[in-house]
Structure formats: structure tokens, C-alpha cells
N, C-alpha and C positions, 0 to 999 in steps of 0.2 A: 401713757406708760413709757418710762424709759424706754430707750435703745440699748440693750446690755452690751452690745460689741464694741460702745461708745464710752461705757466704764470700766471695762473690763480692760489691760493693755493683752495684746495680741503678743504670743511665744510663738519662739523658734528654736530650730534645733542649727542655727549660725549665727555668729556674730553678724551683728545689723551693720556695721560700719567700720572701713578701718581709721580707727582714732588716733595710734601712735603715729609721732613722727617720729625724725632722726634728735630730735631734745630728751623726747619723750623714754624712750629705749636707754640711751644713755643714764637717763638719769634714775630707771629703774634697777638698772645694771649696778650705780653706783651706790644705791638707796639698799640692794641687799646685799649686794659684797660688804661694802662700810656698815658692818655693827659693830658685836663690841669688841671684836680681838685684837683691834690695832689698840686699843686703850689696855691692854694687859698682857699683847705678846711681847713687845719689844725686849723687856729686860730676862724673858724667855728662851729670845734667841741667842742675844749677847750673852748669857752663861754658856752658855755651847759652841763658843769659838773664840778663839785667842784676841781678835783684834775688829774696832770700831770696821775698818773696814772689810772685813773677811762678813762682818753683818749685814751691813748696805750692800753687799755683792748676794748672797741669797736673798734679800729683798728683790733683789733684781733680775736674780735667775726665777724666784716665784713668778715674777710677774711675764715673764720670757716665757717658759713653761703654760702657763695661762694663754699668752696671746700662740703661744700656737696650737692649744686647744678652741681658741675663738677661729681661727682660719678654720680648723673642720668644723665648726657649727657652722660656718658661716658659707660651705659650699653645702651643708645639710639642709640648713635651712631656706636657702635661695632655690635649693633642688625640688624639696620638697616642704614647699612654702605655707602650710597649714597650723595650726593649733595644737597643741602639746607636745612639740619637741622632739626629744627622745622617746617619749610615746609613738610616736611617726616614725621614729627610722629605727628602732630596736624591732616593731612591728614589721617593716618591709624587708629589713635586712636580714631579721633571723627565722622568725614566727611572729605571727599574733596572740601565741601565748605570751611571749616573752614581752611584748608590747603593753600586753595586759596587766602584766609581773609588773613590770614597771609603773605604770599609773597607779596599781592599786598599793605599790611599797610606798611610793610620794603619799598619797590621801592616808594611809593607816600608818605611817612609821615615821618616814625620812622628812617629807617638807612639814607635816604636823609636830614632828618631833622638834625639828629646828625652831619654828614658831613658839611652840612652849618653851621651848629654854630660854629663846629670845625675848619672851614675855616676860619668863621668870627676873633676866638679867634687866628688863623696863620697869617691875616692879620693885627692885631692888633699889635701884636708883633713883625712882620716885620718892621712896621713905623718906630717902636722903635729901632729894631737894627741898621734902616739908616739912623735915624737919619730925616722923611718922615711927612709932615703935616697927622696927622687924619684923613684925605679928604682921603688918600690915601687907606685907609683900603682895601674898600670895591675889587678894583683892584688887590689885592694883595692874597684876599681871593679866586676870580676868576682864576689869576693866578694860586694859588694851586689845586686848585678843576682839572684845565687843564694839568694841569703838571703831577698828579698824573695817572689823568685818560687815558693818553698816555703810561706814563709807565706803566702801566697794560696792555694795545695793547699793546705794545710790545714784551708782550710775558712772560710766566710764571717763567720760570727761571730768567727774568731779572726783573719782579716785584718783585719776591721772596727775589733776591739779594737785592733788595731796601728797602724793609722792615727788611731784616736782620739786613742790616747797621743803619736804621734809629733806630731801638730798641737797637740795642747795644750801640749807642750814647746815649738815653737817658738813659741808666741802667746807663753806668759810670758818665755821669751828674747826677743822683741822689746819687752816691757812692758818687762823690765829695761835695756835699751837704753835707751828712753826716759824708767826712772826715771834713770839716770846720764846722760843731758841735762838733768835737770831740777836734778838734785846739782851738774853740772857749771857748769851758768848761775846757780846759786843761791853758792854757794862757791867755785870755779875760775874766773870766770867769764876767758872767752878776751881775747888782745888782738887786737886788731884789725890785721893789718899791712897798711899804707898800700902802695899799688902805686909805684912808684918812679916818677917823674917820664918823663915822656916814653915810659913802658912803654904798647902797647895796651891797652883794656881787653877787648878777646876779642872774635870776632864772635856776634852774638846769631843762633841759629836754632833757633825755636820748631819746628816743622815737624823737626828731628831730636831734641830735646829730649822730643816728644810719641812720638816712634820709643820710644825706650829706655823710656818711661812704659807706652805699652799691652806691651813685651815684658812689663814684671815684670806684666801684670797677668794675662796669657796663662793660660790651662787651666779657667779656672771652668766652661765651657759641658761637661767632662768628666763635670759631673755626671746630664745627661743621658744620659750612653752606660748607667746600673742602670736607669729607672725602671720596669721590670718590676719590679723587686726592693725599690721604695720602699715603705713603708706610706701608707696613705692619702696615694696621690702624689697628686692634685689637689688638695689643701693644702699637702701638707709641701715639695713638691717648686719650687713657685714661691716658695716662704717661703724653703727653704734658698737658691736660688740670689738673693733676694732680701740677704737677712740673711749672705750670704756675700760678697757683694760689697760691700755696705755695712763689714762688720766690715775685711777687707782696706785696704778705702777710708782707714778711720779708722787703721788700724794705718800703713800706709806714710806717712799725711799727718803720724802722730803721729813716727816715725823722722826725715823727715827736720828735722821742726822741731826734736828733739831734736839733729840734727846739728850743724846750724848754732847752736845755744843752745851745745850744748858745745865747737865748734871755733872757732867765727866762721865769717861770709863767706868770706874769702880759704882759708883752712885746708879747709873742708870742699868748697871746687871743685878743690882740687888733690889730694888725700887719697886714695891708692889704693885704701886699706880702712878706708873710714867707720867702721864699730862698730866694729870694732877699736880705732880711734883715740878713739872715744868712751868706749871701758869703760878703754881705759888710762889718759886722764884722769884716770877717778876712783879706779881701784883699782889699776892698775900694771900691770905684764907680766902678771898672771894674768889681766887682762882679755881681754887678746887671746887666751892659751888658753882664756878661758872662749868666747869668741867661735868661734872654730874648732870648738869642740866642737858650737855652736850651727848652724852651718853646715853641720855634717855631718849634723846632723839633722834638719836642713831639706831638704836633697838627698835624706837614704833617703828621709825621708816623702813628696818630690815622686816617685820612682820608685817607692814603693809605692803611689801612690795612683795614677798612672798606667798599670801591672799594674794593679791591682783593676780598673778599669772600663774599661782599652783593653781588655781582654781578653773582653769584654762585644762588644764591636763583632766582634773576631776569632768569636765566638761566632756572632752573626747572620751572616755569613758564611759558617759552614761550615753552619750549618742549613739556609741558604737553595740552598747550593754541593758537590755531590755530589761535587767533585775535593776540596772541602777539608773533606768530612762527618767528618773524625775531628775538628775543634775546636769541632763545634756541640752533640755530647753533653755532658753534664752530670751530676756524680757526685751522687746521689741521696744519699748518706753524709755528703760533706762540702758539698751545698749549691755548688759551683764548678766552672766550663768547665773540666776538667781540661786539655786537646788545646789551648784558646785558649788558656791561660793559658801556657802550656811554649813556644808558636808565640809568643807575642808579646817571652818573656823569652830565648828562644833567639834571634830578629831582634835585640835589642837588644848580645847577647852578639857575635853576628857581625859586628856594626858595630863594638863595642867592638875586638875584634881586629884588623878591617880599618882601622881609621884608629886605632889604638892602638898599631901594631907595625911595624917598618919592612919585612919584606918586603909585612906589608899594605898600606901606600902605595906600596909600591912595582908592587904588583899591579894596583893601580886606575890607576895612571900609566899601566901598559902598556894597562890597556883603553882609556881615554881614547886616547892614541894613538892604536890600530886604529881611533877614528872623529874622529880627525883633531884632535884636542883638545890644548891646551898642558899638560902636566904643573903640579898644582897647588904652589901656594907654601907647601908645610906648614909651615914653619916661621914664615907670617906667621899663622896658622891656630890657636895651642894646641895645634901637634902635630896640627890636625887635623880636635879635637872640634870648634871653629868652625865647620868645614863645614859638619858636619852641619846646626848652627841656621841659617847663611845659608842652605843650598842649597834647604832643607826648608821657610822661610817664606812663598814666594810662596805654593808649592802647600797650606799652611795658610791665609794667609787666601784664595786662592780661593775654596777649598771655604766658607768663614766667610761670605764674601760671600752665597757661593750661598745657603747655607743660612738668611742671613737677610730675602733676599728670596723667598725660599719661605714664610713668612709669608702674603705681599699674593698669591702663584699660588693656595697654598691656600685662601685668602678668597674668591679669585676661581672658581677653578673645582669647589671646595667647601663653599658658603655654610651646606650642611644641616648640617655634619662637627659633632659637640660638640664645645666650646670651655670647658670648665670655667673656666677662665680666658685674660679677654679685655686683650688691652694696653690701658691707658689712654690716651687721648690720640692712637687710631689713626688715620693712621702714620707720624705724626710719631719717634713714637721706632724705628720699622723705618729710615725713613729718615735718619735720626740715623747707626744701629747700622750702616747699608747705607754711609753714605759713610763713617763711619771705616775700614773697613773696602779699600774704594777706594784710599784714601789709602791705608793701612797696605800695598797687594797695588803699589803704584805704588811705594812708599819701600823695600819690602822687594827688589823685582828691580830697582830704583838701584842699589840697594846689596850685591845678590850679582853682579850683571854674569854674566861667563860660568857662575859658580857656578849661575847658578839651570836650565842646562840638565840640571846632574847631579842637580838634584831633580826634576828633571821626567824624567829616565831610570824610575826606575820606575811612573811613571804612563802615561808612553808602553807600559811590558812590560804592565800589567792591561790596559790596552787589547786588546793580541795574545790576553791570558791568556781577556778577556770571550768576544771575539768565535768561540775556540778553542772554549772550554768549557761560554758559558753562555748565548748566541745562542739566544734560539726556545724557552729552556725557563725562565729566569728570571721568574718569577711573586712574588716578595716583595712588589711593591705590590699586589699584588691583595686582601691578609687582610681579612677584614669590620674597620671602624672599631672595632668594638666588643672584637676581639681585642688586649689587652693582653700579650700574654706570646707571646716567639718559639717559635714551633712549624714543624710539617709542613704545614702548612694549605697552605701559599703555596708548594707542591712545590722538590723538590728538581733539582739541577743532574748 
């Protein structure tokens, strides 16, 4: 008779090993910041300010702004060097409601949301590179969402490998971007078309311009949701989200000046699809299929890299959450949340459906209804996927806010706590990272209006869900500072 304990692989409620390095983190970092917005914000920003350079200078205050929201992850996360992030320090610095709030807005709203849309934007681009009727998107986008979330069961070094590869593809697809601005301003170089007499010349709004600038810069702080699993994280892990942000910086600053070198002024603020336009300049229609192709690989690697480490947060959650204890084991064989990982790519899948399909809008109309709400305008929407990003941004940077002024609470009311690394310049750059952030939670519910009540629906259900299930027994802040790695310690729900 067999030995079952021999075929069976042996779970845990902790990661078996840490597997990231200082490569590894970087290029997670850059695999879900680089999706699609660099390939459709740039001639977004450029209508919203008078000159090539007043552009390139918000590209760079984005990425400024960013690295000094990476300084406070990066004294958060060396502090309190565990798995899921802002789950860990919204958790210790405010409540463990609010810890809760937050993990369960990522699994049901905000990181599933971003994955469907990002799927939606992979299946899109898929059509195109096959050449596939539109019909086809929505299949394609499922496809990814499935594909992705396998190769994460499979195991952490072979997710790992997959994210490596798919960032490094897009780094030198956007190199090559900006070698063909450089072909293009050197050889091609654009004409300049003069505005026509009496034509406005556009209203300038810095203040919307800077919207679209921190969207593309969005997901770096993702990298915090392994640092259980980082090697020597009190190095590598301020370094990656350092040198992640920075390389970003330089790549988007380098696109769009390649833009404008290859288009012109006038060309590259009206231009639907920048690179596109840019690689066809130099090399023809096949630019723009190579471009698409670039794009779709940009989107799997944002949705793969989002699985790997949402699924991290889903994790602390079921560990810490006896209703949700099947996604906080951990497959001792392949290294991965098996339970998180299927919970976070199965939300994504359910969104994808629900605002992918028509009786799905039409499902959600009728709820809406029952609480008194206008049926949404999907058609002004992308079918939809738009929702998801508008309705889902307030309550992203909320939490963002929160979590960066949990910095100066934990200073305050944990002076003794290690600190392996300390922000420079403290706090001024918390304060920095704290009002962009303001801003960004004020410009993002402007600009969803009633949208932003439907992202706040399922924050409002954890609420019911906390107070149901996790009331009186939620213990997560409690782990000694010195516990690195999610376990049982901090009882269960």
C-alpha cells in the first residue's frame, strides 16, 4: 500500500522559501507598473500643457513623487518585513479592521479590478495581432487571466521566470521605441504643422495632465505585498523599489521624448496610438504589428505580476481569517498560496464576465436599481472595463494615503520598532508622498462621480463581512516585530 504522505505534497500556512532577489522584485515592480498607459497616455498629457517640455518635466515630477512614496515602503517594509504589504501596516498602525478592509478591497474590487481590465486591454490586442474579429476579445482576455494564474501554481520560481522574461521583453520593446525616435528625428525628422489662424490653442490643465502621469506610474508599491519571500529584504528590497522606480522614470521620460522627436508637437498631442505611430514612421505597417505585439505583453506581464503578489495579500488573509483559511495554506512542493492564488484569479475572471457580457451589465443595472441607482452608460465606459479603473481609484488611493501616513503613526507610537532603513529627509518626503496622494483620492472621485459609490460597494460588504466573522478574534497586529514570515501566531478567525 502506498505511503499517502509521499503523494500527497505537504501545506503550509508560510511561504516555504525566500525566492526573490534584488533582479527578481525589480522586475516585478517594472512588469506591473509597464502596462498599457505609456502606449496611450502620452498625447493625453501633451494636450494639457503648452510645451514638449512642460511634458517631460511631469513625467518626472511623476516619477519623483513615486520614488518618494517607495522611501516609505521601503522603511515599511524593512520594518515590518512580512507578506501583504499594506495589509501589515494599515493593520498595525490603525486596526485590524482596517487591515482587513484593505485585503478584502484588493481580492474583491481593486487588484481584480485592474487584472480584468488588463486582461480586457491583452485581449484586445491579441485580436489584433491575429488578425481575430472583436467578438473575440473577450475569450482571449479569459484565456490570459487562465494562463497566467497556472503559471503561478506552478510554482514560484517558474512564475518568477515568467515575469522576468515578460519585463525584460517589454523594457527592450520600449528601448526600441525610443531607438526609432531617435532614427526618426535623425532621418524622418517631422514637419511641424502650424495651428491654423484663429484655431485655440487648448486649455492648459497641469492638475489633469499630472492625473494620467501617476495613473501610468500606479503598482510599484506591489512589491511589498512578497517581502517574506525577498532575500536579504533589508537590502534588496528598498534597492528594488528604489532602482524600480528610477528605471520606470527614465524609460517613460525617454518614450515620450522619443515621441515628440519622431512626430512633432502638434502630431504627438493628437495621435491616438503614440508608438504605433512612432515605429510606423520608421519601418512601416509592421511597426504597428510589432507594437501590438509589444502591448500584449505588456498587459500579460501587468496581470502576471499582479497574481504573483495580490495573491500574497489574499494569503494573509486567509491565515489570519478562519472563514477564508483555505487561501492562507501554502503548497510546500511548489513554493505558492495555492487557495490565494485561484481566489484572486477567479475574482478577476468574475469581473471579466460581469462587465464583459451583456446579460452581465445587464445584471448589475438591475442591482444598481434595487438601491436606487441610474443604470451605467456602458457604452461611454469600453464596454465597461473603464469602470472597473474609475470606480476602484478612490478606494486605491485611499488606502495609499492611509498607508503612507502610517509611516509618521508608526514613528510615533513605535519609536523602539527596527527600522533597517530610515527615510531620508524625514518627513518631508512622507509628506510629499501623503499629499500627492490627497490630490490623486480628490481628482480620482471628480472624476468617477456617482461611479465611485460602486467601488465603494464592496468595502462597505467587508465591513458586514469584518464585523460578522472577525469581531473579537482578529489578532494579525499582534505578531512580535521580529516575526518576518505569516503564520499562526497572530490566531486565527
Amino acid at each position: 500500500m502506498a505511503d499517502a504522505s509521499k503523494s500527497t505534497p505537504k501545506v503550509s500556512v508560510v511561504p516555504s522559501a525566500r525566492v526573490f532577489g534584488l533582479f527578481d522584485v525589480v522586475a516585478l515592480i517594472v512588469g506591473i507598473v509597464v502596462g498599457t498607459a505609456i502606449f496611450k497616455t502620452p498625447s493625453l498629457i501633451f494636450q494639457n500643457v503648452e510645451a514638449p517640455g512642460q511634458g517631460l518635466a511631469l513625467w518626472g515630477l511623476g516619477g519623483f513623487l513615486s520614488l518618494c512614496g517607495a522611501l516609505c515602503y521601503a522603511e515599511l517594509a524593512t520594518s515590518l518585513p512580512r507578506n501583504g504589504g499594506d495589509y501589515e501596516y494599515l493593520g498595525r498602525a490603525y486596526s485590524p479592521a482596517l487591515g482587513f478592509l484593505f485585503g478584502w478591497a484588493q481580492w474583491t474590487a481593486v487588484l481584480s479590478g485592474s487584472i480584468a481590465a488588463m486582461a480586457y486591454a491583452f485581449g484586445d490586442y491579441a485580436v489584433r495581432v491575429f488578425g481575430m474579429h472583436e467578438s473575440s476579445s473577450l475569450s482571449w482576455a479569459l484565456a490570459g487571466v487562465a494562463t497566467v494564474t497556472i503559471l503561478n501554481l506552478s510554482g514560484a520560481r517558474t512564475g518568477t521566470c515568467a515575469q522576468n522574461l515578460l519585463s525584460i521583453a517589454k523594457i527592450l520593446g520600449l528601448l526600441a521605441i525610443v531607438a526609432a525616435g531617435v532614427a526618426a528625428a535623425l532621418f524622418f525628422p517631422a514637419e511641424e504643422v502650424a495651428r491654423p489662424q484663429g484655431e485655440p490653442a487648448g486649455a492648459v490643465n497641469l492638475g489633469l495632465a499630472l492625473v494620467f502621469v501617476l495613473y501610468a506610474f500606479g503598482g510599484w508599491n506591489d512589491a511589498a505585498f512578497i517581502a517574506a519571500e525577498v532575500r536579504n529584504v533589508q537590502r534588496n528590497l528598498p534597492m528594488a523599489l528604489l532602482l524600480g522606480t528610477l528605471l520606470i522614470t527614465l524609460l517613460y521620460v525617454a518614450v515620450n521624448w522619443a515621441t515628440v522627436a519622431a512626430l512633432g508637437w502638434h502630431e504627438a498631442r493628437v495621435s491616438l496610438a503614440p508608438a504605433a505611430d512612432v515605429m510606423r514612421r520608421v519601418i512601416g505597417p509592421v511597426g504597428e504589428r510589432l507594437v501590438s505585439i509589444l502591448v500584449a505583453a505588456s498587459a500579460l506581464g501587468a496581470i502576471h505580476g499582479m497574481i504573483l503578489s495580490g495573491a500574497r495579500v489574499n494569503a494573509r488573509l486567509g491565515a489570519d481569517t478562519r472563514l477564508f483559511a483555505s487561501m492562507g495554506h501554502w503548497s510546500a512542493r511548489t513554493g505558492t498560496p495555492i487557495g490565494a492564488t485561484v481566489a484572486l484569479g477567479g475574482a478577476a475572471t468574475l469581473l471579466l464576465l460581469g462587465v464583459g457580457t451583456a446579460s452581465g451589465q445587464a445584471l448589475i443595472d438591475r442591482l444598481l436599481a434595487l438601491f436606487g441607482f441610474s443604470p451605467i452608460g456602458w457604452a461611454e465606459y469600453s464596454g465597461g472595463f473603464e469602470v472597473l479603473v474609475t470606480s476602484t481609484a478612490p478606494v486605491f488611493w485611499a488606502f495609499f494615503l492611509l498607508s503612507g501616513a502610517s509611516v509618521i503613526i508608526l514613528r510615533i507610537r513605535e519609536p523602539e520598532l527596527p527600522r533597517p532603513f530610515r527615510i531620508p529627509l524625514y518627513p518631508l518626503p512622507v509628506l510629499i508622498f501623503c499629499a500627492s496622494c490627497t490630490y490623486m483620492l480628490y481628482a480620482s472621485i471628480e472624476y468617477a462621480g456617482p461611479l465611485t459609490l460602486i467601488g465603494a460597494v464592496p468595502v462597505s460588504v467587508g465591513i458586514v463581512v469584518y464585523f460578522l466573522a472577525a469581531r473579537g478574534n482578529y489578532r494579525a497586529s499582534q505578531r512580535p516585530p521580529g516575526d518576518d514570515l505569516p503564520g499562526p501566531r497572530g490566531g486565527t478567525l
